[in-house]
MARTIGU-105024 format. One line per 8 residues: number of its first residue (from 1); their letters; for each residue x negated, y negated, z negated of N, C-alpha, C, O. Coordinates in pm, 1 decimal, padded with zeros to 6 digits. Layout:
// MARTIGU-105024
NUM	A	X,Y,Z,X,Y,Z,X,Y,Z,X,Y,Z | ...
***
This chain:
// MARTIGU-105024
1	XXXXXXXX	-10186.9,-02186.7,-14506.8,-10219.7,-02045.2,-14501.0,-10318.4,-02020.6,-14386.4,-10295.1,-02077.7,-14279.8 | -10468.0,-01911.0,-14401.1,-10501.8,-01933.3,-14336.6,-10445.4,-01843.8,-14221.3,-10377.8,-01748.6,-14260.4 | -10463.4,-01859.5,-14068.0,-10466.0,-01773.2,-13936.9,-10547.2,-01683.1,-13972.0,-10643.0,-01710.7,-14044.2 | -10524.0,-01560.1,-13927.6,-10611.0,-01434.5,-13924.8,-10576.8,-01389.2,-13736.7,-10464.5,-01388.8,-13686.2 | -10702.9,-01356.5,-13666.4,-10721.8,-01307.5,-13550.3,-10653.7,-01163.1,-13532.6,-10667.9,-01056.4,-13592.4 | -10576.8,-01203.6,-13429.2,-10487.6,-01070.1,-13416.9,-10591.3,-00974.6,-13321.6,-10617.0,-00990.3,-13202.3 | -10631.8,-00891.6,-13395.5,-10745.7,-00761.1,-13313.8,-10632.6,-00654.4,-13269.4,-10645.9,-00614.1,-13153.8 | -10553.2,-00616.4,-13322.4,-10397.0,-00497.6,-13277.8,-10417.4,-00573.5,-13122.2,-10467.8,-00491.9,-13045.1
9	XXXXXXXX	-10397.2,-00679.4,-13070.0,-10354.8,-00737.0,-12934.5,-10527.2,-00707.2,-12839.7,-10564.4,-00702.5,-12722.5 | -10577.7,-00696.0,-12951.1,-10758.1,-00672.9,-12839.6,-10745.1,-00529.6,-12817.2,-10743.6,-00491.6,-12700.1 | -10735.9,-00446.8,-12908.3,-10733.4,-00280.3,-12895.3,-10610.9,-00241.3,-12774.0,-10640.9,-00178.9,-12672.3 | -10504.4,-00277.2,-12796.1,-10423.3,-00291.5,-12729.8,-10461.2,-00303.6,-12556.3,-10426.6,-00223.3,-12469.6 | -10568.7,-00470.1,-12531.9,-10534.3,-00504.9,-12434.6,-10656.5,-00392.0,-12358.4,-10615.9,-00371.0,-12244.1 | -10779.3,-00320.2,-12381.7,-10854.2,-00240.7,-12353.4,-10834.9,-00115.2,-12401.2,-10911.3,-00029.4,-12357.0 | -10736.0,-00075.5,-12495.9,-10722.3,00070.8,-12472.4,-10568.6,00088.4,-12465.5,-10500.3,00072.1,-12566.6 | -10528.4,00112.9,-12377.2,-10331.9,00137.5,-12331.8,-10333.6,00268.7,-12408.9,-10424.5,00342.5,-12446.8
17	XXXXXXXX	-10205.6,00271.5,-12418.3,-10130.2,00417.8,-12545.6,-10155.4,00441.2,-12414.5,-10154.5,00368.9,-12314.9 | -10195.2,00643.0,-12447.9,-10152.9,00746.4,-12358.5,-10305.9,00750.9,-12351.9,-10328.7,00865.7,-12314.0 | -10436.1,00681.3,-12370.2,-10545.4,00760.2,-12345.0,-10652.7,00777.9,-12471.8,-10690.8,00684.0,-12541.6 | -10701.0,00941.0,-12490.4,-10780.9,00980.6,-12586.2,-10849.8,00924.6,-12677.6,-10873.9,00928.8,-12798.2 | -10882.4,00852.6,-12550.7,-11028.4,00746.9,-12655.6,-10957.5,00657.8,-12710.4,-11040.9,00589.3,-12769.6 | -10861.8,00615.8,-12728.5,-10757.8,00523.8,-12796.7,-10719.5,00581.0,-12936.3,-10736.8,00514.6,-13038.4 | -10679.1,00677.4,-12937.0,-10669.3,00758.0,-13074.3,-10820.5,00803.1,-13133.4,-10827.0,00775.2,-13253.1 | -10905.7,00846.1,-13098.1,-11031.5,00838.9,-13141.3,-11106.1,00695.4,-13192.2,-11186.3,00678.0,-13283.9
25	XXXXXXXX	-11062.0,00624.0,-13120.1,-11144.8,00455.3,-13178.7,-11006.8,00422.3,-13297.1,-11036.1,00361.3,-13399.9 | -10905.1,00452.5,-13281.4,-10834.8,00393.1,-13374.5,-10828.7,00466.4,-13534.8,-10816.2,00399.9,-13637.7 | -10838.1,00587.2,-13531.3,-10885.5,00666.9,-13606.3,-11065.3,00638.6,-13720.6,-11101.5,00635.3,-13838.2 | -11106.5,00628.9,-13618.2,-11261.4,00582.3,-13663.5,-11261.7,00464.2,-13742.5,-11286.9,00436.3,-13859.7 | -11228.8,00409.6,-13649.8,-11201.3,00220.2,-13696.0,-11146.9,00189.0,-13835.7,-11176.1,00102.2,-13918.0 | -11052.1,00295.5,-13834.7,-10904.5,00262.3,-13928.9,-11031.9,00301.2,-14033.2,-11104.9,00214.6,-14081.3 | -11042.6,00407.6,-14053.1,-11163.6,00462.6,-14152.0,-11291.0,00391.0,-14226.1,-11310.5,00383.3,-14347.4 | -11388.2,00330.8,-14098.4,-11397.4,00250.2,-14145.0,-11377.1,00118.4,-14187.3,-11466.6,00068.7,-14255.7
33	XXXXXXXX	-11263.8,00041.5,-14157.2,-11200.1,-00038.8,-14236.1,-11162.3,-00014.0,-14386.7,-11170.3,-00098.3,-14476.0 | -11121.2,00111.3,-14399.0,-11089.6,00158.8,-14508.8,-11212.1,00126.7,-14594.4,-11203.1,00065.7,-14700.9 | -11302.1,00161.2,-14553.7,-11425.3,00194.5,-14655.3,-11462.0,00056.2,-14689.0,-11450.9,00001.0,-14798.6 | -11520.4,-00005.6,-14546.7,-11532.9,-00162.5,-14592.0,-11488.2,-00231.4,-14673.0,-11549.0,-00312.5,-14742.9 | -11335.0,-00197.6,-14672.6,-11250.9,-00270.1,-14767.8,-11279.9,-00248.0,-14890.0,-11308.8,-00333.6,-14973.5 | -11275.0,-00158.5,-14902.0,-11330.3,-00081.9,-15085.8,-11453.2,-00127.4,-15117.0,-11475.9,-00173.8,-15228.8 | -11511.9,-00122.4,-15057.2,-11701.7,-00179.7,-15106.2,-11656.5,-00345.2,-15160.8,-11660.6,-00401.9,-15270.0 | -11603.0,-00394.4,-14991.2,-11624.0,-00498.7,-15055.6,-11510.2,-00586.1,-15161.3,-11509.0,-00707.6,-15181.2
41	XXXXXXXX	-11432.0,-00497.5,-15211.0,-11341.4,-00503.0,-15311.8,-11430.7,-00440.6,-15425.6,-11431.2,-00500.3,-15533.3 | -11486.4,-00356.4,-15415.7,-11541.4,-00275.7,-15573.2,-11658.3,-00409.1,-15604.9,-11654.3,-00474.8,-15709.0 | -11746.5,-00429.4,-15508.7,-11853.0,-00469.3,-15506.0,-11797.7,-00662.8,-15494.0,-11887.5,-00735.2,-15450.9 | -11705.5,-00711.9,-15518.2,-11672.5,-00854.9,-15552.8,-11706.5,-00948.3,-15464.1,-11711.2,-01067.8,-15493.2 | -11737.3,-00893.4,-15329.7,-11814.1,-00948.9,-15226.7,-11667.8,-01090.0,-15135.8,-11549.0,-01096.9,-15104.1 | -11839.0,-01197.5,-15135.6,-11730.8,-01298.0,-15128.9,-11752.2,-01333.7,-14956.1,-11842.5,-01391.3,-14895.5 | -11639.2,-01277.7,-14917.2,-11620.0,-01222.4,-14767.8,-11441.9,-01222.4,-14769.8,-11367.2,-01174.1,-14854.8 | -11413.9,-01283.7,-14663.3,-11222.9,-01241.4,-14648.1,-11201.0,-01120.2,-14598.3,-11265.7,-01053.8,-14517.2
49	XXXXXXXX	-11063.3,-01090.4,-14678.9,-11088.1,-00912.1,-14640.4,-11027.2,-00864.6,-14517.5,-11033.9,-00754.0,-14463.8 | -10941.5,-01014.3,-14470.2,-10893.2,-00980.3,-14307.1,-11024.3,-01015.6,-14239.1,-10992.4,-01019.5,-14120.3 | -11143.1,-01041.2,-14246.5,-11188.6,-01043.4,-14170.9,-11312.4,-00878.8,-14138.1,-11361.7,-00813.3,-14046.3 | -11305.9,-00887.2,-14301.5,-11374.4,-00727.2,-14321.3,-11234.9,-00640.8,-14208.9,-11281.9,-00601.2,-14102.2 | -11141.6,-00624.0,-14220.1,-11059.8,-00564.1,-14191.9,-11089.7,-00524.9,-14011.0,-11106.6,-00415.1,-13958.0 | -11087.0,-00672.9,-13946.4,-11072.7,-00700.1,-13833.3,-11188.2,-00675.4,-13779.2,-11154.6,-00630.1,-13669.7 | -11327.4,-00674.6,-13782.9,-11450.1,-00676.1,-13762.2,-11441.5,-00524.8,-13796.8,-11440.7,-00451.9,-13697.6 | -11436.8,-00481.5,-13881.5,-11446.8,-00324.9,-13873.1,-11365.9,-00244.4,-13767.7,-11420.6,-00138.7,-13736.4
57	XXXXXXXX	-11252.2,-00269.6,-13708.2,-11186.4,-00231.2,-13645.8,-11158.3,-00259.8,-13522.9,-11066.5,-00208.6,-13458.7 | -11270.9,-00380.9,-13465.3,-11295.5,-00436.8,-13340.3,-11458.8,-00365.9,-13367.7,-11488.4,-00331.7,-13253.2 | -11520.5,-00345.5,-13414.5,-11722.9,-00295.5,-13390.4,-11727.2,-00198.5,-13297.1,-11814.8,-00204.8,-13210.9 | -11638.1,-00096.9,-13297.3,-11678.3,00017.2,-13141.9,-11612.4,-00039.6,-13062.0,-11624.6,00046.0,-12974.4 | -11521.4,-00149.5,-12995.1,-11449.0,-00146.5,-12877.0,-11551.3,-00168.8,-12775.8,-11483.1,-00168.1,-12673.3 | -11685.4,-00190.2,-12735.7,-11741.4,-00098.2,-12644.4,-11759.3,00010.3,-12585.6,-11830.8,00025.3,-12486.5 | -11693.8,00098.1,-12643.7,-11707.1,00248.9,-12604.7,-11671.6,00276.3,-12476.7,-11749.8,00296.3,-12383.7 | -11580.6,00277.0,-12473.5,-11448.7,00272.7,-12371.8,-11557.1,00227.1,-12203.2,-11506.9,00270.7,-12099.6
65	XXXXXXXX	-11665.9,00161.8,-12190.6,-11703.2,00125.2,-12069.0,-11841.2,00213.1,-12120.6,-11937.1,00165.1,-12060.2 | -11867.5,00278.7,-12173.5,-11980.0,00346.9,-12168.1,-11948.3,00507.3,-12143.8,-11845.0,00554.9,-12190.9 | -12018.5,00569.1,-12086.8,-12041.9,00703.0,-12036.2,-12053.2,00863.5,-12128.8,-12158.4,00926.4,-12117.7 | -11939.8,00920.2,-12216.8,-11951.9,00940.5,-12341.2,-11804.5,01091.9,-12303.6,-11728.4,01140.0,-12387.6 | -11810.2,01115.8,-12202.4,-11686.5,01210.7,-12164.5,-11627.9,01247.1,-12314.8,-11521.6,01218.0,-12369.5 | -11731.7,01315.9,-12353.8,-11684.3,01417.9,-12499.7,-11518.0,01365.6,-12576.3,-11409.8,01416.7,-12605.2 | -11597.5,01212.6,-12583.6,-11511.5,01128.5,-12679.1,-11390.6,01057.8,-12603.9,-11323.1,00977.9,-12668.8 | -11349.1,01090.6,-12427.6,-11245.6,01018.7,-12335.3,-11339.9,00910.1,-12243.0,-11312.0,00909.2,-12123.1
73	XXXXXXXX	-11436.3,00829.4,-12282.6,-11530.5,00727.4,-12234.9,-11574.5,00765.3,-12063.8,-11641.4,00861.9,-12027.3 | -11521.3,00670.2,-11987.1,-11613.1,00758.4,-11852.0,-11645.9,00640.4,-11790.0,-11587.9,00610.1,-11685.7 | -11748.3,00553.3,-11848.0,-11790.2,00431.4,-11810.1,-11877.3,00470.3,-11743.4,-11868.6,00583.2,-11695.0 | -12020.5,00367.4,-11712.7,-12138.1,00361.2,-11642.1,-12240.2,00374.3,-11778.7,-12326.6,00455.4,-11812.0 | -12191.1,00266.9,-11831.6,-12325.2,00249.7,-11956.6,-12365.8,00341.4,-12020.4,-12273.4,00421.7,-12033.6 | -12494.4,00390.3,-12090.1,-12506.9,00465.7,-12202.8,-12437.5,00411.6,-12327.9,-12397.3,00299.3,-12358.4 | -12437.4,00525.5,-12387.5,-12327.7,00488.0,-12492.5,-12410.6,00401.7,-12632.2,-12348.9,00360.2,-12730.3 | -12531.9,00390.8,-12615.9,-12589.7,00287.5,-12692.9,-12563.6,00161.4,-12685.7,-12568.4,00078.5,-12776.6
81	XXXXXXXX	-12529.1,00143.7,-12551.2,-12511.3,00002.2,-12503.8,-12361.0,-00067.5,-12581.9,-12331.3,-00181.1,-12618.9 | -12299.5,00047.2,-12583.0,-12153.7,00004.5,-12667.9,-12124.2,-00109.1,-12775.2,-12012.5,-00148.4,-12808.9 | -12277.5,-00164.6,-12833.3,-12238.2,-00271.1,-12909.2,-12241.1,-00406.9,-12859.0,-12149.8,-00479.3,-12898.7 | -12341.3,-00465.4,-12766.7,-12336.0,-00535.4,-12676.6,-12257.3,-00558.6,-12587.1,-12248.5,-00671.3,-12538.4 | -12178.2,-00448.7,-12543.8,-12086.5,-00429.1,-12444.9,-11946.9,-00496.6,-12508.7,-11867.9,-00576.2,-12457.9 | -11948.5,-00429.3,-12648.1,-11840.7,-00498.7,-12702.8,-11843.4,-00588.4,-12760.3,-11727.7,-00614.1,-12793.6 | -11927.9,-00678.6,-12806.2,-11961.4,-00790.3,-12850.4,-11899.4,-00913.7,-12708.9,-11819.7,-01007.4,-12714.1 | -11982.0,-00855.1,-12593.2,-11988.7,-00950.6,-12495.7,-11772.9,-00901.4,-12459.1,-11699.4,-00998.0,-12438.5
89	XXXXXXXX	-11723.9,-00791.0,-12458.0,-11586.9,-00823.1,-12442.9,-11478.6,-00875.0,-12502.7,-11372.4,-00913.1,-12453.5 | -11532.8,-00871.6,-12662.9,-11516.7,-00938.7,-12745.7,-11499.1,-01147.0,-12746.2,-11409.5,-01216.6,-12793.8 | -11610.0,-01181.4,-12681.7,-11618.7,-01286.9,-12643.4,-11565.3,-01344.4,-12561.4,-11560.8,-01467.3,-12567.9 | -11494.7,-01261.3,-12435.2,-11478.5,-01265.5,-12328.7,-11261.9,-01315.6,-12395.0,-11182.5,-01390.4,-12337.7 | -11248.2,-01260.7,-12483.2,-11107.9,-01275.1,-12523.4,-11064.1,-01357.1,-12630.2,-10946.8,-01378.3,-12660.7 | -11200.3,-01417.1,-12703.7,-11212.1,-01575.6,-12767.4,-11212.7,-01481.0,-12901.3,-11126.6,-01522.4,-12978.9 | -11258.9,-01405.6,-12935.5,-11242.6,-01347.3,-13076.7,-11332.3,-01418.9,-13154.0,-11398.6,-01503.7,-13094.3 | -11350.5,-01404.2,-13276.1,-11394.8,-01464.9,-13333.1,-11584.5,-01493.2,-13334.8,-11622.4,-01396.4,-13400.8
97	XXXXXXXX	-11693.1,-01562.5,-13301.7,-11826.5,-01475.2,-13285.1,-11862.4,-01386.6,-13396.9,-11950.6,-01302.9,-13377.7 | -11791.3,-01396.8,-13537.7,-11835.7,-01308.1,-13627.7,-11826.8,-01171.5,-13572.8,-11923.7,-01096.5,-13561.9 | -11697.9,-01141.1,-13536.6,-11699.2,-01018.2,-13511.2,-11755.3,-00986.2,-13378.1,-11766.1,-00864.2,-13365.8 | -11793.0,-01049.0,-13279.0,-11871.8,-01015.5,-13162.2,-12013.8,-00985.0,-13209.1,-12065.7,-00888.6,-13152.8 | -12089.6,-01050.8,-13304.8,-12151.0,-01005.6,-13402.4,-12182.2,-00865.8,-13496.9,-12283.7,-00809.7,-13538.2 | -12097.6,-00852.7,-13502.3,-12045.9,-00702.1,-13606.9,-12040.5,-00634.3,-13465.0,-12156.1,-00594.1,-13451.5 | -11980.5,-00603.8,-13367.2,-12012.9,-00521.9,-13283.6,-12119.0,-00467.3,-13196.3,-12141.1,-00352.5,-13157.8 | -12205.4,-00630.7,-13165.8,-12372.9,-00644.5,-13160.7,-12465.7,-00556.8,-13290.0,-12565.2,-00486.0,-13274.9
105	XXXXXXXX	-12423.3,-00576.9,-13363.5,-12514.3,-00545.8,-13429.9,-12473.2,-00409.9,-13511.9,-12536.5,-00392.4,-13616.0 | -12400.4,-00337.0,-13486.5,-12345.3,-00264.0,-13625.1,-12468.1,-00090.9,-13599.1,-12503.7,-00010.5,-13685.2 | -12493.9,-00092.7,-13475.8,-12535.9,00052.0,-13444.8,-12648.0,00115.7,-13561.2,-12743.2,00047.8,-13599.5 | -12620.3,00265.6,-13614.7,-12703.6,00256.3,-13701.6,-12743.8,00219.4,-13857.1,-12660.2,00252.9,-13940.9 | -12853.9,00158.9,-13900.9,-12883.8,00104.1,-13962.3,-12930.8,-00060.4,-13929.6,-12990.6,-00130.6,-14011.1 | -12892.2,-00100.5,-13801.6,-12971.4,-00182.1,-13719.9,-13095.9,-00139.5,-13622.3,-13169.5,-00041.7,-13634.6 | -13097.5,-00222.5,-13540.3,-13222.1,-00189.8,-13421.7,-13322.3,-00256.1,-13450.7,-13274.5,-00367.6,-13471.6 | -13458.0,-00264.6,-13470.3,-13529.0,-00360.0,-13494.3,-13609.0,-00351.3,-13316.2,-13586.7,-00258.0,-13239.1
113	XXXXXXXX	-13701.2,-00471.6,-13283.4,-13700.9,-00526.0,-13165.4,-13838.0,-00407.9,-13142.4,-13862.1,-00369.5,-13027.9 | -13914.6,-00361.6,-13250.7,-14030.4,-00296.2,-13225.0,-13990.1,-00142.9,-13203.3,-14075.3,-00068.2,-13155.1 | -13831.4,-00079.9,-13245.3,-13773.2,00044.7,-13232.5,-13739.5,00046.8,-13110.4,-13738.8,00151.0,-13044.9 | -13699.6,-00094.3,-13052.4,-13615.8,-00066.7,-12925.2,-13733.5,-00035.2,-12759.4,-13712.7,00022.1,-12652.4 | -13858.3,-00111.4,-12821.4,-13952.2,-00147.9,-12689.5,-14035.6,00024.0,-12735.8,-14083.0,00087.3,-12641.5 | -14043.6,00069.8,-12843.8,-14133.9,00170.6,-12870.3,-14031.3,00327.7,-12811.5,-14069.9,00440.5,-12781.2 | -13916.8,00276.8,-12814.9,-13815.7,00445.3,-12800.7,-13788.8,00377.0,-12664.0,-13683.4,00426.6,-12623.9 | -13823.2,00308.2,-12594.9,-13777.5,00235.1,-12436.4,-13599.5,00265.9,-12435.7,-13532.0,00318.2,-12347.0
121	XXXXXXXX	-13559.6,00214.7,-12561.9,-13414.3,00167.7,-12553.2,-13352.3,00080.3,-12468.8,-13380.8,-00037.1,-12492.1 | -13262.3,00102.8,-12361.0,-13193.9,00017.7,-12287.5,-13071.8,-00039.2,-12344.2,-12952.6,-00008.4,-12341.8 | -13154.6,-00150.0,-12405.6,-13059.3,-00284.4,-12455.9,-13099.5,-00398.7,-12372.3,-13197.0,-00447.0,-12314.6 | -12948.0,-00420.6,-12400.4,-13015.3,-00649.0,-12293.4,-13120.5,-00686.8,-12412.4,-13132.4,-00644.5,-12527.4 | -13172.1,-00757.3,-12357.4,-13265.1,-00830.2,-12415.3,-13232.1,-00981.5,-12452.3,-13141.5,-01046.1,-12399.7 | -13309.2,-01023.3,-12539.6,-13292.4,-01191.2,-12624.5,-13160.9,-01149.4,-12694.3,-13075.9,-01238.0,-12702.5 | -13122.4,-00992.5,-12760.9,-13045.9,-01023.7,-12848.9,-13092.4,-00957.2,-13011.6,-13175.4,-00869.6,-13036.2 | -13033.3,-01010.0,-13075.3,-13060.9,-00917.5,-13229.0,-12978.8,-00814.2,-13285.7,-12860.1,-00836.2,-13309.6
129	XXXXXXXX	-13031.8,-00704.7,-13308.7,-12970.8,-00587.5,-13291.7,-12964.0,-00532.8,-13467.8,-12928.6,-00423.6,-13512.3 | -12997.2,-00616.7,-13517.3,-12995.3,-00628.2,-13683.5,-12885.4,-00695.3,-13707.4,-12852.6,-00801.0,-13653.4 | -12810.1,-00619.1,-13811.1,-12733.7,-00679.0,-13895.3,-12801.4,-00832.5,-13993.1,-12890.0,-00822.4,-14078.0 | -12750.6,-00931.6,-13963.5,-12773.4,-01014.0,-14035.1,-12691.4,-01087.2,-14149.8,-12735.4,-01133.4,-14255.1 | -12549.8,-01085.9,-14098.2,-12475.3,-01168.2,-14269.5,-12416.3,-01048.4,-14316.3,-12416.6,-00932.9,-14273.7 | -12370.8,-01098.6,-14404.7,-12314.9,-00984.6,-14550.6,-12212.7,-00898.0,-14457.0,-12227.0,-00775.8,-14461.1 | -12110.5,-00952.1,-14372.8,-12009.2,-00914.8,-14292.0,-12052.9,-00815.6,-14195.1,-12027.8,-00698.4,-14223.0 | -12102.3,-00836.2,-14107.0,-12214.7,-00746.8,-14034.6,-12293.0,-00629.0,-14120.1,-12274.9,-00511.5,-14088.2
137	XXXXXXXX	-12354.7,-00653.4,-14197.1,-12434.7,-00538.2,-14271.1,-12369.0,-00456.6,-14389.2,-12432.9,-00375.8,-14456.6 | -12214.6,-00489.4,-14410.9,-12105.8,-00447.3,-14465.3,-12060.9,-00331.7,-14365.9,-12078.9,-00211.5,-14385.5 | -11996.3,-00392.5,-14250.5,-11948.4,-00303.6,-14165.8,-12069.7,-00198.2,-14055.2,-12064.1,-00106.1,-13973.7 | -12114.7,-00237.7,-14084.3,-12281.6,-00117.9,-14044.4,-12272.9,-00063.1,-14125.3,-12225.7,00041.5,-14080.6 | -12284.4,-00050.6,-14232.0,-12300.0,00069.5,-14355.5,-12157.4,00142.0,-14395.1,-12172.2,00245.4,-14460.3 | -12068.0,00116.9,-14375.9,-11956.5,00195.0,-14416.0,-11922.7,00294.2,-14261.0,-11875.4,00406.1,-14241.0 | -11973.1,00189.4,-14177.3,-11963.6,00268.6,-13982.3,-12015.9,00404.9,-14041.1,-11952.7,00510.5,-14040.3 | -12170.1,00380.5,-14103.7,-12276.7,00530.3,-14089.4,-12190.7,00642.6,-14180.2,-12268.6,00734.3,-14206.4
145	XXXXXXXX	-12070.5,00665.9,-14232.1,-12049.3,00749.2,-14298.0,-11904.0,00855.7,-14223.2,-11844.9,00956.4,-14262.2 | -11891.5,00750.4,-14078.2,-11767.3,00823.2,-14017.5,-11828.8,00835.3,-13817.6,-11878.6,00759.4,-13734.4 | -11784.0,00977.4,-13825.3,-11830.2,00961.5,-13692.2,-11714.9,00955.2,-13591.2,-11600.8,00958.2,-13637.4 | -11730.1,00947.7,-13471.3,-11582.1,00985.4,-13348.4,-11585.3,01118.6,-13289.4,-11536.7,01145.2,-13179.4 | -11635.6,01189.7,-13355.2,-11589.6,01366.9,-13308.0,-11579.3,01430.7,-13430.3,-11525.8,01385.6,-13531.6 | -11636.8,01545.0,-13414.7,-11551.2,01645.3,-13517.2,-11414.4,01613.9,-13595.9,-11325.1,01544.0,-13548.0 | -11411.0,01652.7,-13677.6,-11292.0,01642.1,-13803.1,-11272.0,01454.8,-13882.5,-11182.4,01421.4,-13960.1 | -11399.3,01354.1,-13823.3,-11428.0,01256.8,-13873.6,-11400.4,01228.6,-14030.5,-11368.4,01116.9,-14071.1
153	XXXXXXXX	-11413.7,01325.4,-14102.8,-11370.7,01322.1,-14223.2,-11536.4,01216.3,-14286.5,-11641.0,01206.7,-14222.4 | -11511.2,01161.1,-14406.5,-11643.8,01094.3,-14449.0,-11756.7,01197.3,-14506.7,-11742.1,01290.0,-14586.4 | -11864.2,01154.8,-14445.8,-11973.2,01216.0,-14452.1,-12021.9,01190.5,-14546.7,-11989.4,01080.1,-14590.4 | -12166.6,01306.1,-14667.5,-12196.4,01245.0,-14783.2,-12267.9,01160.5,-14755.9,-12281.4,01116.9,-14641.5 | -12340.6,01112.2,-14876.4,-12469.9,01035.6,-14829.7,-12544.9,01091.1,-14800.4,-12602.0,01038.3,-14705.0 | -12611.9,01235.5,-14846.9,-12707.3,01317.8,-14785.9,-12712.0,01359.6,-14666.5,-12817.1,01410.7,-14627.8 | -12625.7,01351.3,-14598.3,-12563.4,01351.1,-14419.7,-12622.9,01285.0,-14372.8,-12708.1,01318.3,-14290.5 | -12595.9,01149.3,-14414.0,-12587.7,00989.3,-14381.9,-12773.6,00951.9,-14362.2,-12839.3,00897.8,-14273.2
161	XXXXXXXX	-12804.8,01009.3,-14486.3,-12950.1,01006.4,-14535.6,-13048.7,01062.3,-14409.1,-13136.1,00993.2,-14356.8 | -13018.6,01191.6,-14373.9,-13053.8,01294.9,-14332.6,-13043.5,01244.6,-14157.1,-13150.9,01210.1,-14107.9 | -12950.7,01241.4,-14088.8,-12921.4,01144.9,-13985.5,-12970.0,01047.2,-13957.5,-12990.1,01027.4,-13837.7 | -13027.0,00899.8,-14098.7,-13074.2,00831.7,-14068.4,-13201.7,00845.8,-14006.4,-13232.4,00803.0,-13895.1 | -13306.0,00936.9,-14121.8,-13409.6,00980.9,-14128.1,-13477.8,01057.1,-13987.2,-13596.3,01049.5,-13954.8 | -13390.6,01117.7,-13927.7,-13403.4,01197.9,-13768.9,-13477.3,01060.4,-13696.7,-13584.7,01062.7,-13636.6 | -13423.9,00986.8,-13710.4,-13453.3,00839.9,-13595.5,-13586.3,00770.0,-13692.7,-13589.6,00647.0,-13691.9 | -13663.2,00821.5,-13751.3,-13765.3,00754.4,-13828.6,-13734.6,00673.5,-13990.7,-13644.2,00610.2,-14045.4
169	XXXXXXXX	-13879.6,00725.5,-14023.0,-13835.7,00650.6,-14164.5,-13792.9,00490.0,-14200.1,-13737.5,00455.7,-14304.5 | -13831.7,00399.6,-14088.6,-13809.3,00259.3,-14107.7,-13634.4,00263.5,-14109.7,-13580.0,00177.0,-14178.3 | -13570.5,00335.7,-14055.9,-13404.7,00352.3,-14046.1,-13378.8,00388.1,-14155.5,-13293.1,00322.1,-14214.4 | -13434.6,00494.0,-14220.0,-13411.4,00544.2,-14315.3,-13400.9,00426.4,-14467.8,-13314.0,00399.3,-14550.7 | -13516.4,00391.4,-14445.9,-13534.8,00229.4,-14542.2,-13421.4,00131.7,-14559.8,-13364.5,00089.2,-14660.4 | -13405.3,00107.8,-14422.8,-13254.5,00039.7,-14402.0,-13167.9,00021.0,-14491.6,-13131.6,-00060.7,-14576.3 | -13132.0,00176.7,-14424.4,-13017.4,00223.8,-14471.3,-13042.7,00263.5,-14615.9,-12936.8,00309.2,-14659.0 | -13091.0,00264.8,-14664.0,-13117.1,00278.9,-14873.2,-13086.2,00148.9,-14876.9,-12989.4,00117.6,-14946.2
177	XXXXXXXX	-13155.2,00049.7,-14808.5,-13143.6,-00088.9,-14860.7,-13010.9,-00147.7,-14854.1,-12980.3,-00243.0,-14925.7 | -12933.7,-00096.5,-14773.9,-12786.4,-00100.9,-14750.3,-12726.9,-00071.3,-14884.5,-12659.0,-00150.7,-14949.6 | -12756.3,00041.2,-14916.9,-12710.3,00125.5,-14970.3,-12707.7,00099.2,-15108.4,-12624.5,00139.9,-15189.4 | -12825.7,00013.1,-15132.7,-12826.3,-00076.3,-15302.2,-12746.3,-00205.8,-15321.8,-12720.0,-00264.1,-15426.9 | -12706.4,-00243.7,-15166.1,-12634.1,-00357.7,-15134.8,-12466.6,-00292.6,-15212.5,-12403.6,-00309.9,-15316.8 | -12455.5,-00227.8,-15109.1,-12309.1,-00130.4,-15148.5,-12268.3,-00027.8,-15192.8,-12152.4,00011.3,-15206.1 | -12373.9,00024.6,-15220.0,-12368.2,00173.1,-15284.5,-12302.7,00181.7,-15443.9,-12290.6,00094.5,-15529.9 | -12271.7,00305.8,-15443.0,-12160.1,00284.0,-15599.9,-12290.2,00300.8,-15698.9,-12276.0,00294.9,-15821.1
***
């Protein structure tokens, strides 16, 4: 049988019961896990679904050290930095690199390297900010339909669309292209 990575013991060990942002990331997370799961159940996608599961529900644990009051967050970082941040804490606790991966990369539709130097985005550098395997660009696209404030209820696609599009049309592209990947 195979081992599946216990992520309950990662959430756990960086967000203790009793603070906000703990119910807000778990909430989000749970959500999109949910969704992930369904795509890649509707869509026959040959991916394990504990790992869809786990990777969706470890991708924001950066938050928490980035600077984001609204949402409980009272780090240093900007809150862009949150995927890197959690990728690299991710690593730091032997998780799996897929999902340090999925947290690197999930922001968005992806970052491309010419968005980040042209909007003078403060990301580390020498990393890839694109979704690259099916797992990763799975859990990026089901992320864009739930946010961590308001009511987090799922957003349409015309939301989704509309949101992308604010940040330029190459995002926008993306995310369609996502969207033929997994879209119903």
């Amino acid at each position: 049988m195979k081992q599946t990575f216990d992520y309950k013991s990662v959430i756990d060990r960086y967000y203790p019961a009793g603070l906000k942002v703990r119910g807000i990331l778990l909430r989000h997370s749970s959500a999109v896990a949910e969704e992930a799961v369904a795509i890649a159940k509707r869509c026959s996608l040959d991916i394990d679904i504990n790992d869809v599961e786990a990777a969706a529900m470890l991708h924001d644990i950066g938050i928490i050290r980035t600077n984001a009051p609204g949402i409980g967050c009272y780090g240093s970082a900007p809150y862009l930095c949150h995927g890197p941040i959690g990728a690299d804490m991710l690593r730091a606790v032997g998780a799996p690199e897929k999902y340090a991966l999925v947290a690197e990369r999930h922001t968005g539709s992806g970052l491309s390297e010419e968005e980040i130097r042209a909007r003078g985005l403060t990301l580390p550098p020498g990393r890839i900010y694109m979704p690259q395997s099916m797992l990763e660009k799975l859990v990026c696209y089901a992320d864009c339909f739930y946010s961590k404030s308001a009511d987090m209820s799922r957003k349409s696609i015309e939301r989704v669309e509309a949101s992308m599009a604010s940040f330029g049309p190459e995002v926008l592209v993306r995310f369609r292209e996502l969207q033929r990947l997994f879209g119903e």
